[in-house]
C-alpha angles and dihedrals in degrees: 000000000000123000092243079072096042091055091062106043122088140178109274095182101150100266098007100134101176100053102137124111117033115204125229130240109187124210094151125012132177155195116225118173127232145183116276119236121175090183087062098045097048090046098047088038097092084042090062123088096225094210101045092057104047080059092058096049092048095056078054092054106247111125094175096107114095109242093235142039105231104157120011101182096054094040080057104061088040104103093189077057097044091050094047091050088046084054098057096027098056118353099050100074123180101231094181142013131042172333120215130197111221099201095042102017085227110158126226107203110237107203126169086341109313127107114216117220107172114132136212128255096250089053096052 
């Protein structure tokens, strides 16, 4: 599961209000290369919760984002920034673990890849 995904999934347990975001529990992680496009990052950048994401690299490991966005539109024209942000967004991806609910503490099983979140019937 890359972090790009990550970034968009939240806990939907029926009256849960804080679900996002989930935090990370890391049994396998990985690096898969991918194709660089500048076009794509600078479009899906304003979509990221910055936050969110720097966490998540850093349960993988990767400590390279800046905590902050100060400047967008400068990170944006910074090719070393855009390659470190290419690197957590889409080549760092969680194998195996978890997804963890912060306000429940619920877990979403991640196996090969794919993160199940599939509730209960008590949680619907």
């Amino acid at each position: 599961m890359r972090l790009l995904t990550h970034n968009m999934l939240s806990c939907n347990i029926k009256g849960v209000t804080n679900g996002f975001p989930l935090r990370i529990e890391v049994e396998k992680s990985m690096e898969k290369e991918v194709d660089f496009n500048i076009d794509f990052l600078k479009s899906i950048f304003s979509k990221v919760e910055w936050t969110a994401l720097v966490e998540a690299a850093r349960s993988l490991g990767y400590n390279d984002l800046p905590e902050e966005v100060v400047d967008s539109s400068t990170m944006l024209e910074s090719s070393d920034f855009l390659k470190k942000f290419h690197h957590a967004l889409l080549e760092l991806h969680l194998e195996e673990g978890a997804l963890i609910c912060p306000e429940t503490g619920r877990r979403f099983p991640v196996n090969k890849g794919i993160p199940n979140m599939l509730l209960h019937e008590d949680e619907v």
